[in-house]
C-alpha positions as YAML, in Angstrom:
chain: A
units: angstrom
residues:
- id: 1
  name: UNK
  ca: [161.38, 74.79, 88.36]
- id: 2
  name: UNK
  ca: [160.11, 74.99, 92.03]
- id: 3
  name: UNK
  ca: [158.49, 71.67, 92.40]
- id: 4
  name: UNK
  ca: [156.20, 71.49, 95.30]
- id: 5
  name: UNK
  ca: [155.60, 67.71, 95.48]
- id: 6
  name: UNK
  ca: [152.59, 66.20, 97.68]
- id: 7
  name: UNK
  ca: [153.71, 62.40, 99.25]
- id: 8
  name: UNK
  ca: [157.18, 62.84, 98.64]
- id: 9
  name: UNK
  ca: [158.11, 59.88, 100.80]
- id: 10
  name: UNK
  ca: [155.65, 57.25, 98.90]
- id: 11
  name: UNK
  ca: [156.27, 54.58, 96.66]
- id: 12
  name: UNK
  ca: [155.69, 56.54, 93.84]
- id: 13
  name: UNK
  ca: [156.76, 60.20, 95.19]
- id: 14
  name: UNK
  ca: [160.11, 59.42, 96.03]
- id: 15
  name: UNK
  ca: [160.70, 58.14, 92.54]
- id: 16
  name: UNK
  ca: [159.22, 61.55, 91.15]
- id: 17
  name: UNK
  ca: [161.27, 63.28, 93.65]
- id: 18
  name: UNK
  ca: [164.64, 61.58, 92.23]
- id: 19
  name: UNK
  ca: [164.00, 62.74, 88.98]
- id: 20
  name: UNK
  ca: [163.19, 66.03, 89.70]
- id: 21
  name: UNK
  ca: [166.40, 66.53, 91.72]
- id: 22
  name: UNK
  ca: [168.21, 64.53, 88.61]
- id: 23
  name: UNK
  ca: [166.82, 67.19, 86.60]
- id: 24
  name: UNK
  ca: [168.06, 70.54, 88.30]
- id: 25
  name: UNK
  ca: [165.02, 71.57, 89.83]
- id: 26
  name: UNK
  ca: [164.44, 71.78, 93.53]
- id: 27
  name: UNK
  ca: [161.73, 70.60, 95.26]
- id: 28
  name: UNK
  ca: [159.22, 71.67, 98.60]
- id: 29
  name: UNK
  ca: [159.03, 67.88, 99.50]
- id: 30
  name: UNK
  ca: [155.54, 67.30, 101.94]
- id: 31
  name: UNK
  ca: [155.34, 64.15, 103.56]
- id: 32
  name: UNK
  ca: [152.74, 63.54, 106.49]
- id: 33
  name: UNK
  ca: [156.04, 62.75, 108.08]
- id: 34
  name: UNK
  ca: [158.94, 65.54, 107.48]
- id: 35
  name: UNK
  ca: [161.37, 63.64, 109.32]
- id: 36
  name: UNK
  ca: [161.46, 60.55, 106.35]
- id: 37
  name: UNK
  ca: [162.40, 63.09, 104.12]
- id: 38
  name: UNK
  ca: [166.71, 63.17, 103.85]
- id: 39
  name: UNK
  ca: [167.89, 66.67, 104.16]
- id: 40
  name: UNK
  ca: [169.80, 67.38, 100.86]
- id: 41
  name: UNK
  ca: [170.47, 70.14, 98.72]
- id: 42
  name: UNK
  ca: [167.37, 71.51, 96.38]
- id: 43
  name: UNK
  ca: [165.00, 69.96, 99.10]
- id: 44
  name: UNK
  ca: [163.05, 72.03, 101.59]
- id: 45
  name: UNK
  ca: [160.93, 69.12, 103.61]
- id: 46
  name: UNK
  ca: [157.50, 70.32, 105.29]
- id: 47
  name: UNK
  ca: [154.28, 68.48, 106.42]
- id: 48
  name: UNK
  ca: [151.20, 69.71, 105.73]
- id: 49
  name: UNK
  ca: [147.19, 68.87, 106.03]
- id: 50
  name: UNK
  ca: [146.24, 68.52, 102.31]
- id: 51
  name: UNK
  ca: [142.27, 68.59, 103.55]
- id: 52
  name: UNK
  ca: [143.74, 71.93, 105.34]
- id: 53
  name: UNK
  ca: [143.67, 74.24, 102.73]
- id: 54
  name: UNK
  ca: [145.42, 77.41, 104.51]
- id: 55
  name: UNK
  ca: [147.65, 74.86, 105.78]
- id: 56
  name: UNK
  ca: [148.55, 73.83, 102.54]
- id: 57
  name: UNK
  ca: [148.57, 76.89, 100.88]
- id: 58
  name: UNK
  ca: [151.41, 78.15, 103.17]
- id: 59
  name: UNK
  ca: [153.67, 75.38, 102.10]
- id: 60
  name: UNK
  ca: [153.28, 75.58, 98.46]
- id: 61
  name: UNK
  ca: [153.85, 78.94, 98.40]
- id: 62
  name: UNK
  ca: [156.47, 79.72, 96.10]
- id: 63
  name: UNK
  ca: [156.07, 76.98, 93.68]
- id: 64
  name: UNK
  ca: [155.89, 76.75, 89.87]
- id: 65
  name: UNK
  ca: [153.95, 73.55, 90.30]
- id: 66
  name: UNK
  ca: [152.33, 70.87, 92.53]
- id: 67
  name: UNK
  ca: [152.54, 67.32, 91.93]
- id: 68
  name: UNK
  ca: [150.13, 65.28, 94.15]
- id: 69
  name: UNK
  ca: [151.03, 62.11, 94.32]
- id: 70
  name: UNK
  ca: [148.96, 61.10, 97.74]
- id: 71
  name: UNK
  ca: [145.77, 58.17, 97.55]
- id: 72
  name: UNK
  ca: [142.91, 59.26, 96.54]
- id: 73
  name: UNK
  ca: [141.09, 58.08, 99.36]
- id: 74
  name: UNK
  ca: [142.55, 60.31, 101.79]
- id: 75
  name: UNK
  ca: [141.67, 63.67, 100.17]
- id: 76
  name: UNK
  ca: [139.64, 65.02, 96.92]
- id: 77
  name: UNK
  ca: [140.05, 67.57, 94.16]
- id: 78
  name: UNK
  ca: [137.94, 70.24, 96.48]
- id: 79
  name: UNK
  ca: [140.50, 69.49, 99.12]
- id: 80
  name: UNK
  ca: [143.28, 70.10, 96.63]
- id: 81
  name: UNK
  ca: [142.19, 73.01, 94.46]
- id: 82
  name: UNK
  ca: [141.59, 76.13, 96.73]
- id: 83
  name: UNK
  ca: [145.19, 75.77, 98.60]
- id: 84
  name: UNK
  ca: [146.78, 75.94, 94.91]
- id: 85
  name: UNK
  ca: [144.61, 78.70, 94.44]
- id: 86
  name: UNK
  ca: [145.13, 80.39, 97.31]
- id: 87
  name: UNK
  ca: [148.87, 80.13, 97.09]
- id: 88
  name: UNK
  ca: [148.60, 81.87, 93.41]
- id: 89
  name: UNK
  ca: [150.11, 78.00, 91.89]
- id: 90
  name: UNK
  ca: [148.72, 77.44, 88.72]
- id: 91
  name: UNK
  ca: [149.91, 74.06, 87.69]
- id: 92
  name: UNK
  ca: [148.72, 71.43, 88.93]
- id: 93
  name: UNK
  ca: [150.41, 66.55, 87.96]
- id: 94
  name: UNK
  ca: [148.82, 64.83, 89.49]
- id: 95
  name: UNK
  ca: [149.67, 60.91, 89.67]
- id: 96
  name: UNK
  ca: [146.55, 58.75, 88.82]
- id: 97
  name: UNK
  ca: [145.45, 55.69, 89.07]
- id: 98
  name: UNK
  ca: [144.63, 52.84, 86.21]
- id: 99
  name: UNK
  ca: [140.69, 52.68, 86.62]
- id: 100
  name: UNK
  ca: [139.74, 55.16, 85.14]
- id: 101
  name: UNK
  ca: [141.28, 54.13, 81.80]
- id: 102
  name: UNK
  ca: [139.48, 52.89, 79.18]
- id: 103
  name: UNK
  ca: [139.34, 48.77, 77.73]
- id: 104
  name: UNK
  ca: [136.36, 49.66, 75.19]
- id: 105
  name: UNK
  ca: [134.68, 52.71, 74.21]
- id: 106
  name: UNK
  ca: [133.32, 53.65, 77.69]
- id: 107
  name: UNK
  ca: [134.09, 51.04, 79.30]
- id: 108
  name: UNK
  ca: [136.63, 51.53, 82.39]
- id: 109
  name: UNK
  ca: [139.00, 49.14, 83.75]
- id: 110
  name: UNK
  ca: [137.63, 49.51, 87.09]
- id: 111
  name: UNK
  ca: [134.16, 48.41, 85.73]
- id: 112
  name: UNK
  ca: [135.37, 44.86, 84.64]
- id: 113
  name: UNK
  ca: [134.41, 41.93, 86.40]
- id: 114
  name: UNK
  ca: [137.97, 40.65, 87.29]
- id: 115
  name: UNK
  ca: [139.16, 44.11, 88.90]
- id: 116
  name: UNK
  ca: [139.87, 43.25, 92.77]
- id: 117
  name: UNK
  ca: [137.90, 44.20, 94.74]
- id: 118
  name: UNK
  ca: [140.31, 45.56, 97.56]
- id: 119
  name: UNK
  ca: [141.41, 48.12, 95.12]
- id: 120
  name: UNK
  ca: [138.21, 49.31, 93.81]
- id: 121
  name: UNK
  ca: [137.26, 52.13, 96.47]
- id: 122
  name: UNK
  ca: [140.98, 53.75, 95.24]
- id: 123
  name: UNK
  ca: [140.32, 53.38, 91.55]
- id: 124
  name: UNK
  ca: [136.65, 54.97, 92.03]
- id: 125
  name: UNK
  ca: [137.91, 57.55, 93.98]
- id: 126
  name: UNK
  ca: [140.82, 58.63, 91.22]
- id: 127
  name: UNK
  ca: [138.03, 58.09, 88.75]
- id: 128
  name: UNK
  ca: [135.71, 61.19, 90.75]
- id: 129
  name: UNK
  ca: [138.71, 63.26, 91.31]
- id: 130
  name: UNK
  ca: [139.52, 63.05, 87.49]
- id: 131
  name: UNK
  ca: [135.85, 63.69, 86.60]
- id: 132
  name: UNK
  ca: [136.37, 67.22, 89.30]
- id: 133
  name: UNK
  ca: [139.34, 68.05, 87.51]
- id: 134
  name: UNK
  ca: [137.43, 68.36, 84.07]
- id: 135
  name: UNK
  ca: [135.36, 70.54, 85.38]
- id: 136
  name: UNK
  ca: [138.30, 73.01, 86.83]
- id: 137
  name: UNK
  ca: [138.93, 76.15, 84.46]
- id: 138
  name: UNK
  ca: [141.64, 78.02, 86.22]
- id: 139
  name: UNK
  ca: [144.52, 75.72, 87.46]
- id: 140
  name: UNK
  ca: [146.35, 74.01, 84.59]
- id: 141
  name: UNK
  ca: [146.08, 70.65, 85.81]
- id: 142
  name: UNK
  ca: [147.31, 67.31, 83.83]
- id: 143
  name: UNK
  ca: [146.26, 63.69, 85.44]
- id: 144
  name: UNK
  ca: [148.62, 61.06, 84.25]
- id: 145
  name: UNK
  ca: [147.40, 57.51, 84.41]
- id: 146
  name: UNK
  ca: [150.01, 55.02, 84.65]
- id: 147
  name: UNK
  ca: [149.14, 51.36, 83.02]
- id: 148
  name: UNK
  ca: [147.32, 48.56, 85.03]
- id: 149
  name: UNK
  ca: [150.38, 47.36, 87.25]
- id: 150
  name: UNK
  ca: [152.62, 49.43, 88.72]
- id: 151
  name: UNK
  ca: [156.00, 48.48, 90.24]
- id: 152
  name: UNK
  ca: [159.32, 49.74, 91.44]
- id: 153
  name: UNK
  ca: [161.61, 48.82, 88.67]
- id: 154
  name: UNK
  ca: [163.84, 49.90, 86.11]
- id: 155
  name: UNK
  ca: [164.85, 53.61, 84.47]
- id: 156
  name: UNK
  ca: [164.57, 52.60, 81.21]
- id: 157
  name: UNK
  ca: [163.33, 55.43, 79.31]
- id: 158
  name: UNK
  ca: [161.50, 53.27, 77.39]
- id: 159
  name: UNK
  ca: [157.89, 53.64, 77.46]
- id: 160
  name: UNK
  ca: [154.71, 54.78, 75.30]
- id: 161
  name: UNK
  ca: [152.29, 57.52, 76.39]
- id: 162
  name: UNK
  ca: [148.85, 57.28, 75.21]
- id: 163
  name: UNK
  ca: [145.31, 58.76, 75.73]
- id: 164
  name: UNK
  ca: [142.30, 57.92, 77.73]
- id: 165
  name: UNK
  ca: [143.02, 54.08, 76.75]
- id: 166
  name: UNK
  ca: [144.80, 51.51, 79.07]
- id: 167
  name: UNK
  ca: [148.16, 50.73, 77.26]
- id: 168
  name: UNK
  ca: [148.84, 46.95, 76.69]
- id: 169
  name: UNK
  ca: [152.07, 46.00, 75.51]
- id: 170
  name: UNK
  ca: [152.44, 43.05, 72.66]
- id: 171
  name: UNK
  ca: [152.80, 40.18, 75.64]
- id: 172
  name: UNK
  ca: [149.53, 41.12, 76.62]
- id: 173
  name: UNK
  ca: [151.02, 43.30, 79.58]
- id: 174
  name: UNK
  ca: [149.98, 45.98, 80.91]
- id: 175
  name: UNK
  ca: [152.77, 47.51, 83.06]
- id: 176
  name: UNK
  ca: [155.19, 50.81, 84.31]
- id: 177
  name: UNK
  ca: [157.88, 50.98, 86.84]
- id: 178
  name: UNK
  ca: [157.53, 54.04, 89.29]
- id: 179
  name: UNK
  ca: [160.85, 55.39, 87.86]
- id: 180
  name: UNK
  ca: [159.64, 55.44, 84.26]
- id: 181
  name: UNK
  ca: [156.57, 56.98, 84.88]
- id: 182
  name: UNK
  ca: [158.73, 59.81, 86.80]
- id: 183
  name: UNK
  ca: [160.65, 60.09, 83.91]
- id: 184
  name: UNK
  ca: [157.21, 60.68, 81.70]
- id: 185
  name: UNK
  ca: [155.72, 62.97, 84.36]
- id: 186
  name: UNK
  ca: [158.81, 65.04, 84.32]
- id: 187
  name: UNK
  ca: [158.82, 65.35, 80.57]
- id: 188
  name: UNK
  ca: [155.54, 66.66, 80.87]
- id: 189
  name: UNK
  ca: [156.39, 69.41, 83.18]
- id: 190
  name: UNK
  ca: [159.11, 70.67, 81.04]
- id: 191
  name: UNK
  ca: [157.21, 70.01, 77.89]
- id: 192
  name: UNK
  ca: [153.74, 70.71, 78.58]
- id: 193
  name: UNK
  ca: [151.10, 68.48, 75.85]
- id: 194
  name: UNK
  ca: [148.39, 67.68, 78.26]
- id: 195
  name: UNK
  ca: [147.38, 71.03, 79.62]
- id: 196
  name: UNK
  ca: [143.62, 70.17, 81.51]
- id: 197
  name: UNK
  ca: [143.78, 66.45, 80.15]
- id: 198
  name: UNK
  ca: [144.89, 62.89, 81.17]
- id: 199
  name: UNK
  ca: [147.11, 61.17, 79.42]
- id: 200
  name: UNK
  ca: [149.02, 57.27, 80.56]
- id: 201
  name: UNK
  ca: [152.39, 56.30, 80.05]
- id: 202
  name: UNK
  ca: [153.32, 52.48, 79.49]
- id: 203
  name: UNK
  ca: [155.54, 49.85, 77.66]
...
């Protein structure tokens, strides 16, 4: 695939961006800053305005798919949505955030009384751009949630994907590395099961 990946220089992009390259596919790597992106082979580095739709357009032109992986805080589905459209890209992964995930019936993590508070404008905003998304019809979008804490770590391989519920592990952890959840977001390129749904990935 032509990968057109959105933050390719974050935390959490450059992990997805390993994979992908792991993988055989070759990637249009954005960045707000081209220049931290290494030139190797299967990489075309470009910056681009994500709340500038023509902009954006132009450099996702081409691709099979676009992985945003940028904070939610900086730019909304509306921002997001027209430049795929406009560039005739009709898959949309997009890297989510915990929040929105589910403790109880209804009940969202980023409802509780113990979620910090210096992460809860974030978590709100993923929640609204999800809640966009579910209304979108044409792009084939999938919005994977990884569990509450998420760390650079190991590629393990060893994780367990799950629904609209936050995924606690038998320690009473709730917990991904940035690789694995590549790993899971990759998988679900390839393997499409969550065409216009979230899903989370955890151990």
């Amino acid at each position: 695939m032509n990968i057109a990946l959105i933050g390719a220089s974050g935390n959490v992009g450059s992990r997805i961006l390993e994979e992908a390259l792991r993988r055989g596919h070759t990637v249009i790597a954005i960045a707000r800053d081209a220049g931290k992106i290494a030139p190797r082979e299967n990489i075309t580095a470009g910056s681009a305005d994500v709340k500038d739709s023509a902009a954006l357009a132009a450099a996702i032109c081409g691709a099979d798919v676009v992985i945003s992986s940028g904070r939610f805080a900086n730019f909304t589905a509306g921002d997001l949505l027209p430049a795929l459209k406009q560039a005739g890209v009709k898959r949309l992964a997009v890297v989510g955030g915990a929040g929105s995930l589910e403790i109880a019936p209804g009940k969202a993590l980023v409802d509780t009384p113990d979620f910090p508070a210096e992460y809860k404008p974030e978590a709100s905003a993923g929640r609204a751009f999800l809640n966009d998304l579910r209304q979108e019809h044409e792009i084939e979008w999938t919005f994977l949630s990884p569990s509450a804490l998420f760390i650079a770590g190991e590629r393990t391989g060893k994780f367990r994907l799950g629904g609209d519920q936050l995924l606690v592990g038998t320690d009473g952890k709730s917990w991904i590395s940035y690789e694995d959840y590549a790993i899971a977001l990759l998988d679900e390129l390839e393997q499409p099961r969550h065409v216009r749904a979230r899903f989370t990935v955890g151990y």
